[in-house]
Backbone bond lengths (Angstrom), bond angles and torsions (degrees), N, CA, C in turn:
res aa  C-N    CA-C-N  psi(-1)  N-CA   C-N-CA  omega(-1)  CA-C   N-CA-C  phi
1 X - - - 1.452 - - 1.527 108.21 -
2 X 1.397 105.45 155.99 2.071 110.95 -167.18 1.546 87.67 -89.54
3 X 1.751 91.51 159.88 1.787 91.73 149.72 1.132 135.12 -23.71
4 X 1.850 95.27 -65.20 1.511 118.44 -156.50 1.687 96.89 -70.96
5 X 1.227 119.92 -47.40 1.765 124.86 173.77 1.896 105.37 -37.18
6 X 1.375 85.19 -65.89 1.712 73.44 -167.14 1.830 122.07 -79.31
7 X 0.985 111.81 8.96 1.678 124.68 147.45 1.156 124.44 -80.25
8 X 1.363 104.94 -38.87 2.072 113.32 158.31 1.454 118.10 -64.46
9 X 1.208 112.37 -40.60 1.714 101.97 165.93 1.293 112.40 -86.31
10 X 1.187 137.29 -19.94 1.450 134.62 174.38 1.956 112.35 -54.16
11 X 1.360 93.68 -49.64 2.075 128.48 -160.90 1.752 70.85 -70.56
12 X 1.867 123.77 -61.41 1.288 89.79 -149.89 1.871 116.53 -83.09
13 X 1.307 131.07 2.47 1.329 136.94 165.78 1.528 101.70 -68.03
14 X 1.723 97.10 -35.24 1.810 78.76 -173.93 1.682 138.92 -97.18
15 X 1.690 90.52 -8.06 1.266 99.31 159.54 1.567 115.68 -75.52
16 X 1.063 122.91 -26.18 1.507 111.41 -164.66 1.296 96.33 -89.56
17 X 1.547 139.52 23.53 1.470 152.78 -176.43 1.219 96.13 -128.42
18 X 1.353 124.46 -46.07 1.858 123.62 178.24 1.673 94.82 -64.42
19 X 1.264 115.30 -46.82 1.714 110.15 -167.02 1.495 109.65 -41.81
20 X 1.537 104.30 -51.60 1.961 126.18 -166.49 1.530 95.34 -64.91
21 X 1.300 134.02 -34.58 1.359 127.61 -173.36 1.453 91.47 -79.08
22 X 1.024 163.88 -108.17 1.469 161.95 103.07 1.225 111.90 65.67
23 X 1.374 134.68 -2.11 1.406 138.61 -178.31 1.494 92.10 -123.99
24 X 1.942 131.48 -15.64 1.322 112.11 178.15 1.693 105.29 -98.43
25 X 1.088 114.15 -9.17 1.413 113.91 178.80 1.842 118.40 -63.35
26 X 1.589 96.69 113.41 1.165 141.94 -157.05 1.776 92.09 -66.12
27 X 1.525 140.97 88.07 1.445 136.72 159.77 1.351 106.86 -5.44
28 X 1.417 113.21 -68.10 1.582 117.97 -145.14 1.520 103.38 -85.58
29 X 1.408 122.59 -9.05 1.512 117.84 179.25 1.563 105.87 -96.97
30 X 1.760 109.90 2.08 1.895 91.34 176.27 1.307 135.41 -49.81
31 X 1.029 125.42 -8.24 1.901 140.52 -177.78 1.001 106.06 -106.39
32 X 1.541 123.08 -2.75 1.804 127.82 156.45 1.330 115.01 -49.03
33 X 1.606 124.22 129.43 1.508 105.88 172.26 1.901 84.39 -150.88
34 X 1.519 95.94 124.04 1.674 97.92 175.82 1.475 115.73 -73.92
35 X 1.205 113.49 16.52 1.545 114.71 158.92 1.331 112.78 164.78
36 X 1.794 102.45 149.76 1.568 112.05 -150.36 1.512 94.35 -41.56
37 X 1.310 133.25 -64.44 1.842 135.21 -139.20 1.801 91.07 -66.81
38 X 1.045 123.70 -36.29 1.861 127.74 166.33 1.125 120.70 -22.01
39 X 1.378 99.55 141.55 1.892 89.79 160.56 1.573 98.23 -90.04
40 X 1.557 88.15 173.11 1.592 89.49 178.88 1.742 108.77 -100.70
41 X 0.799 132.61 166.08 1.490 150.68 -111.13 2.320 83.32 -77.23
42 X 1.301 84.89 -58.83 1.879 120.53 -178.05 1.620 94.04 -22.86
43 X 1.627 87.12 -63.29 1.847 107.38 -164.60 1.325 107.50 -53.18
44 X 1.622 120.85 -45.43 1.443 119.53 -146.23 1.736 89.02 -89.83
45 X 1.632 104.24 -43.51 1.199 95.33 -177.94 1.820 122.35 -43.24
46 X 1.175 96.55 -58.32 1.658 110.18 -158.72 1.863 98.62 -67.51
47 X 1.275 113.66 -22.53 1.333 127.76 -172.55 2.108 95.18 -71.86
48 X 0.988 96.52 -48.48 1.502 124.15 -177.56 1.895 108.49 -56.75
49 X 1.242 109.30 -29.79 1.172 123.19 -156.76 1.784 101.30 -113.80
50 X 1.375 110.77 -31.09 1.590 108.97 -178.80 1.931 103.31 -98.77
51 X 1.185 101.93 -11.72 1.943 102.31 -167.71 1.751 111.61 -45.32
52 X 1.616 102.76 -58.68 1.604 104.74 -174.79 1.324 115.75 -43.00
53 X 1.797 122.72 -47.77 1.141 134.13 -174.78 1.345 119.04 -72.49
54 X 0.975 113.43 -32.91 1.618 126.76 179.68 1.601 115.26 -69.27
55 X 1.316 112.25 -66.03 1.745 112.00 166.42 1.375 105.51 -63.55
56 X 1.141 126.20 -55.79 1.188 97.34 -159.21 1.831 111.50 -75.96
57 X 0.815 122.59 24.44 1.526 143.59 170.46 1.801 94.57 -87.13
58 X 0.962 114.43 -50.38 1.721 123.05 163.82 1.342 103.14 -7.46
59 X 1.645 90.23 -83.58 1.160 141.59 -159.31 1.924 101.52 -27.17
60 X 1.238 102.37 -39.74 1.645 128.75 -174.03 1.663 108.52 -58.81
61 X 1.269 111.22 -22.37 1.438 122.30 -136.99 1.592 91.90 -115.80
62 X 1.185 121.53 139.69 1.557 113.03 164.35 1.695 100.75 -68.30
63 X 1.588 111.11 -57.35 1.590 125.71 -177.52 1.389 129.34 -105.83
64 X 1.225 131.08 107.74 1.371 121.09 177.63 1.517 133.53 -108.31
65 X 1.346 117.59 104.27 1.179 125.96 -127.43 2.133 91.46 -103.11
66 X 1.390 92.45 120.73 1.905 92.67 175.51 1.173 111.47 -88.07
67 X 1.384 104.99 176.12 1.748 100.56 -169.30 1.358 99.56 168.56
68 X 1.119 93.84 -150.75 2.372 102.33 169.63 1.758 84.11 -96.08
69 X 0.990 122.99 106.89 1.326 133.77 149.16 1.884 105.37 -95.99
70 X 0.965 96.15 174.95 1.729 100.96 178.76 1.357 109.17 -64.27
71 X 0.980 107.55 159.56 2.052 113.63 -177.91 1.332 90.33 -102.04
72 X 1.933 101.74 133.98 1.302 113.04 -174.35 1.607 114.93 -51.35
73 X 1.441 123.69 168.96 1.369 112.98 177.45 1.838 98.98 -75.72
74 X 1.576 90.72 174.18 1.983 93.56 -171.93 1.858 76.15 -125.90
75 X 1.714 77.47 140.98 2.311 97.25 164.40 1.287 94.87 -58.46
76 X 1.377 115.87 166.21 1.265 126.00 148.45 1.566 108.54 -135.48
77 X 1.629 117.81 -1.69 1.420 127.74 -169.59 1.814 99.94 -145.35
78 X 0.909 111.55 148.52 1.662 122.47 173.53 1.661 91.26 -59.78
79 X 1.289 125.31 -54.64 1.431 121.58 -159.24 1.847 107.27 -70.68
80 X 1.453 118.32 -10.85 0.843 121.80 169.54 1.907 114.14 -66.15
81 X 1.631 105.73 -50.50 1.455 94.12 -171.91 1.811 108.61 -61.89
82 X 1.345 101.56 -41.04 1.698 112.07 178.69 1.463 108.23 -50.40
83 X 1.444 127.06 -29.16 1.517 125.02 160.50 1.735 125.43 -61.43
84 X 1.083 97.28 -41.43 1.774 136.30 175.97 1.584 103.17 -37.63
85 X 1.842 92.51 -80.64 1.492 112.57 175.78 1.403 104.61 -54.11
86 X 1.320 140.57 -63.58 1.211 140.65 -154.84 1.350 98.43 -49.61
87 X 1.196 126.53 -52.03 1.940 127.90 -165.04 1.394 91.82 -76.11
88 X 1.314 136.87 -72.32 0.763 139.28 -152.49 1.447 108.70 -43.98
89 X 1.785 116.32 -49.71 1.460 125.50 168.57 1.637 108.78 -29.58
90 X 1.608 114.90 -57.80 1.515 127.27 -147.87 1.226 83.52 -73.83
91 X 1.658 132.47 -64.78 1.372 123.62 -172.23 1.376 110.95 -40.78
92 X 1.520 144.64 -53.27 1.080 149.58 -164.22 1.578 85.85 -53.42
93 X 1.065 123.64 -88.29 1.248 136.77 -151.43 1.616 118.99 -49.40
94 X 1.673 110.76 -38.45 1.109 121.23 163.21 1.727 121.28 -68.30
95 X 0.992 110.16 -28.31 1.614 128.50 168.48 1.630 110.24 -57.43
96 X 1.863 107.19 -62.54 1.500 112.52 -176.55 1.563 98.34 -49.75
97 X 1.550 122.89 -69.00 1.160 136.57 -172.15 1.582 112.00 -33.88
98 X 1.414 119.31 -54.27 1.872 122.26 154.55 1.364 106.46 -17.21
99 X 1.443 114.58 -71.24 1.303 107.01 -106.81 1.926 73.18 -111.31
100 X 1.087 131.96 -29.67 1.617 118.38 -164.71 1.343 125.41 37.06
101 X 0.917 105.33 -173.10 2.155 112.63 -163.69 1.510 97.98 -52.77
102 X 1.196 118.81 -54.26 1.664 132.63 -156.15 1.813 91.77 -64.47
103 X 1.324 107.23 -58.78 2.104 105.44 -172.73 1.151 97.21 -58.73
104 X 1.696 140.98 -29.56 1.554 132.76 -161.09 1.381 88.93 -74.30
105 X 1.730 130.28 -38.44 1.393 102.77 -146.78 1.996 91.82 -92.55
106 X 0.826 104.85 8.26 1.574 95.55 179.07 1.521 107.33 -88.99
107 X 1.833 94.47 155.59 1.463 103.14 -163.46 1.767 116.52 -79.57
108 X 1.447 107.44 141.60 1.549 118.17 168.73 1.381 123.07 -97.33
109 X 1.042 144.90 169.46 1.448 143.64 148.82 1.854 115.03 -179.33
110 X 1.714 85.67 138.13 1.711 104.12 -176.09 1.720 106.14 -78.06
111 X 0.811 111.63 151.09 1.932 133.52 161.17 1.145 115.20 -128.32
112 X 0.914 105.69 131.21 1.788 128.90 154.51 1.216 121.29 -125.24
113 X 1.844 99.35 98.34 1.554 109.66 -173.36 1.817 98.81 84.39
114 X 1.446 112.15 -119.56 1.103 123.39 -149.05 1.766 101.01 -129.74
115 X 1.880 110.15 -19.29 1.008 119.75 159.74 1.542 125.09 -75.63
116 X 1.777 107.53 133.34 1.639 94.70 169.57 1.337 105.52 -89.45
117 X 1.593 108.01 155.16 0.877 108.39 165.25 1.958 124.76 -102.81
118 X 1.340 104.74 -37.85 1.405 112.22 171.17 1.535 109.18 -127.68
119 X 1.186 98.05 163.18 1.542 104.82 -179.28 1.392 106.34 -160.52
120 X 1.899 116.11 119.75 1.258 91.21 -159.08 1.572 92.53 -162.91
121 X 1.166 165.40 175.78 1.459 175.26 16.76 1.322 92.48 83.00
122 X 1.712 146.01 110.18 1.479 141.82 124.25 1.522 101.32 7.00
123 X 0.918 152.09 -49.89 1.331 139.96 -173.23 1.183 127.44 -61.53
124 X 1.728 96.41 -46.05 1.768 100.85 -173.92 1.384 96.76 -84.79
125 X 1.828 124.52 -19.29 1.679 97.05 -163.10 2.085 85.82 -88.37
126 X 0.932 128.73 29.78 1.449 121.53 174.44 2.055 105.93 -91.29
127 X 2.076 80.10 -53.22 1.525 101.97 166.07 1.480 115.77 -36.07
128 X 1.199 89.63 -95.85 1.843 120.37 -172.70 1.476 101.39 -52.45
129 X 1.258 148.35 -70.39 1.201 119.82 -164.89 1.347 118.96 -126.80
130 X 1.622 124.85 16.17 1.490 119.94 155.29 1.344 111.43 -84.08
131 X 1.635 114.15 -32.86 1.468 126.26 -156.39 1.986 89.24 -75.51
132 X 1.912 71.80 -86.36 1.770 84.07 -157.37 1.639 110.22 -64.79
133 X 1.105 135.78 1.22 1.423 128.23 166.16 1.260 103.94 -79.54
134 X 0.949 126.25 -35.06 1.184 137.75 -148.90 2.117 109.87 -82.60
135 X 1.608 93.13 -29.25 1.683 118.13 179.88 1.832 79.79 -97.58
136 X 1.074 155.90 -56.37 1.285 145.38 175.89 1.252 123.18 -25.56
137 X 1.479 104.25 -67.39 1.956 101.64 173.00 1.328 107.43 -84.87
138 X 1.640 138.74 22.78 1.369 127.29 163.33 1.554 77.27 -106.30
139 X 1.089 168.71 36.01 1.380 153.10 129.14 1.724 93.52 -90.47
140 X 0.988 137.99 -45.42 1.245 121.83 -170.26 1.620 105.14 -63.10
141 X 1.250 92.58 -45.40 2.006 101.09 -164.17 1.434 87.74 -44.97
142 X 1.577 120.23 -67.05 1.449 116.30 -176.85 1.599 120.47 -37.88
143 X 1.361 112.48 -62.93 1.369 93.61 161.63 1.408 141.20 -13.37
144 X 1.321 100.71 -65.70 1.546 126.41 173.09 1.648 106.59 -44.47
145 X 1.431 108.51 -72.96 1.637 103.10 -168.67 1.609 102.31 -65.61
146 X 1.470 127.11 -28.30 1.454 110.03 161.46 1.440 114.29 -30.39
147 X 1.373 117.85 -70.29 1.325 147.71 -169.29 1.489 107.62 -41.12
148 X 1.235 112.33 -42.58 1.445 127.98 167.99 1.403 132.73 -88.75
149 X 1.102 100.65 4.48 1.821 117.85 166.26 2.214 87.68 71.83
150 X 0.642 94.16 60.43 1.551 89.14 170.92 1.758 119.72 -162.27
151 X 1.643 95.29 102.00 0.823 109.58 -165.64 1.727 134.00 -29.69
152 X 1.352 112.60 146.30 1.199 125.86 -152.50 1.703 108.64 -111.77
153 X 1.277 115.19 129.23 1.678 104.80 -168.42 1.303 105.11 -89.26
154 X 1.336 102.43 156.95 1.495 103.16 163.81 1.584 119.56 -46.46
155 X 1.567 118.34 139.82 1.435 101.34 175.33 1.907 96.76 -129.62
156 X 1.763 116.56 -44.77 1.484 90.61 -173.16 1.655 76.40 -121.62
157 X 1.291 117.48 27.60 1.764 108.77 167.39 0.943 93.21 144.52
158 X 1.701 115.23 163.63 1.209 135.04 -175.81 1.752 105.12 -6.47
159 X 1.548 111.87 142.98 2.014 118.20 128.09 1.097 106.13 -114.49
160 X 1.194 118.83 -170.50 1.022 130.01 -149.63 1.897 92.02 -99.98
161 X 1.096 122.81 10.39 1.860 147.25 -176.46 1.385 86.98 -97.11
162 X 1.378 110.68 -90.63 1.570 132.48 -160.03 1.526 127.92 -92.48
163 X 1.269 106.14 137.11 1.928 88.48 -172.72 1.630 97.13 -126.62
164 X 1.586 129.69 98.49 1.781 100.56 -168.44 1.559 93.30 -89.14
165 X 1.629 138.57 23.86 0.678 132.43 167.32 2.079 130.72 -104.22
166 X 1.269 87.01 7.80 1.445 93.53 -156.73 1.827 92.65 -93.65
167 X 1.403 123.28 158.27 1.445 118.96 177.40 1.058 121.42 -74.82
168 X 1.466 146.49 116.04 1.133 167.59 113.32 1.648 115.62 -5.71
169 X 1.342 107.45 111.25 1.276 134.49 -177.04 1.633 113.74 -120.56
């Protein structure tokens, strides 16, 4: 199996686990934030829901330069983030499919201004910050609906919500 293959089966177990977190998020609590420096529930969610598609859109770029870019769009409906994730999924996937083993191993790097900030192999910024950031704020989001008494799905096994391991009767 390629690089790019086993990040495509990895992305697709884990989106359809990002979806279930993202399908309990509560409309009316988006302006929830368990503390001032937080985002509020809306932010992390929808942030949570555009990440895969967004870096790895990077990924496209020899350089990706930050700045005042546009401010991400904000939910205003649960069915909005579930729209969010959905593209964002296809971009991922259409992106891996680009770029195969040979585009992963070519080099990336961020600027700000005149400073770099990263510099790194297509591979690791797929790794390091489409992948695992990306499983980072779906541990926070969970947090959050903890926080909100609303149940929490299973993601690498049982919570204390969901058990997909327990016997079924």
């Amino acid at each position: 199996m390629s690089m790019s293959q086993a990040f495509l089966q990895e992305f697709d177990h884990e989106a359809k686990t990002t979806r279930r977190v993202l399908e309990r998020v509560p409309a009316d609590k988006f302006d929830w934030k368990p503390h001032p420096k937080s985002m509020t529930l809306g932010e992390l969610a929808m942030h949570t829901a555009l990440t895969p598609g967004m870096i790895c859109g990077w990924a496209c770029e020899e350089e990706t330069k930050f700045g005042s870019g546009p401010k991400p769009p904000v939910a205003t409906t649960a069915a909005d983030l579930l729209t969010a994730h959905d593209k964002s999924v296809e971009t991922m996937k259409q992106t891996m499919g680009q770029l195969g083993d040979g585009g992963l191993m070519t080099s990336w790097k961020a600027t700000a201004g005149e400073q770099t900030l990263f510099e790194m192999p297509k591979a690791a910024l797929i790794r390091s910050i489409a992948l695992n950031h990306w499983y980072h704020h779906r541990g926070q989001l969970s947090v959050y609906l903890r926080l909100l008494d609303v149940p929490v799905p299973s993601i690498y096994g049982p919570s204390a919500d969901e058990n997909p391991f327990a016997a079924r009767t």
